[in-house]
N, C-alpha and C positions, 0 to 999 in steps of 0.2 A: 794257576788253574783254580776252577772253582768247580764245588759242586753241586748239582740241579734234579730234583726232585722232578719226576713227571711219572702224572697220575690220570691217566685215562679211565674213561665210560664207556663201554659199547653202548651203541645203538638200541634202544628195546622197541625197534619192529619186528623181530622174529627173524632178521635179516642176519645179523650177527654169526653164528654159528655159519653157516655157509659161506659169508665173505673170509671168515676165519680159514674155512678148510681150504679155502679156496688159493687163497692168497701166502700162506704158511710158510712153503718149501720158499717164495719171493722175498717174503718178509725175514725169513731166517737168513739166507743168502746175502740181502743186504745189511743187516744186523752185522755181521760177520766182520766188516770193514770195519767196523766201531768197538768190537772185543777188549781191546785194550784202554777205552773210554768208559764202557759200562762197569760201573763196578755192581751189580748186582741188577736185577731185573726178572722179570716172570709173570704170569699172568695172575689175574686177584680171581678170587673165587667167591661163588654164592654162595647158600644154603644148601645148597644140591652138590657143589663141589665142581661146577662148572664156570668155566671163563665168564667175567661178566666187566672185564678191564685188563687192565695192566699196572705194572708201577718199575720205572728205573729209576738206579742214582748212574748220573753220568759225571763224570769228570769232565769240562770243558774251558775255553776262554774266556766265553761267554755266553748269553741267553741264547741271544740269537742266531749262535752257532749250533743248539739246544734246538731253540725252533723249528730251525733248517733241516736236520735229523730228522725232528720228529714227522715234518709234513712232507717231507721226500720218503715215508716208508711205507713199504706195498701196501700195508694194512690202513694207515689211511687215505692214500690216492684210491684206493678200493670204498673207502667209507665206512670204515668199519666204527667208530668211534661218534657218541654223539657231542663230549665234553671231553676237554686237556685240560689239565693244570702245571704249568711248570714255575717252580720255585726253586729259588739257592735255598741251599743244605748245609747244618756242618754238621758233620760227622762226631758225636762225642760221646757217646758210649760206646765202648769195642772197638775204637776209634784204629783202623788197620796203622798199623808199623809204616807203610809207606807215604802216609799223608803227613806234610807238617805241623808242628805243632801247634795248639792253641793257644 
């Protein structure tokens, strides 16, 4: 298993926030399935303290197993995102007890 950094961008048409609410209870739900992959995740915040992204580390096989996650999730079949970046990770400060070693 490997780990994979992904770093989303909302939209800045003013679109954002509503495809958020909109889509939320969807995007959680299917999130849900992946629980045991995501090892941390949450929304990034502005200056205001409002969603303006996201960011996961996921645990996976591989990228495009990563991809597939990311472009099957309500939030972006909804459109909410104008940029993704996904990259491998290693984990090396605070490095959890359960990952192998480096």
């Amino acid at each position: 298993m490997k780990l994979y950094v992904v770093y989303r961008w909302d939209r800045e048409d003013g679109q954002s926030e509503q495809i958020r609410a909109a889509t939320r209870p969807l995007h959680r739900t299917y999130m849900d399935q992946f629980s045991a992959k995501v090892r941390l995740g949450g929304p990034v915040l502005n200056e205001q303290g409002q969603p303006c992204g996201g960011l996961m580390v996921i645990e996976a096989e591989s990228l495009q197993s990563v991809k597939d996650m990311v472009s099957n999730d309500p939030f972006e079949l909804a459109g909410l995102s104008k940029q993704i970046e996904i990259q491998e990770f290693r984990w090396q400060t605070r490095r959890p007890d359960d990952l192998p070693p480096l």
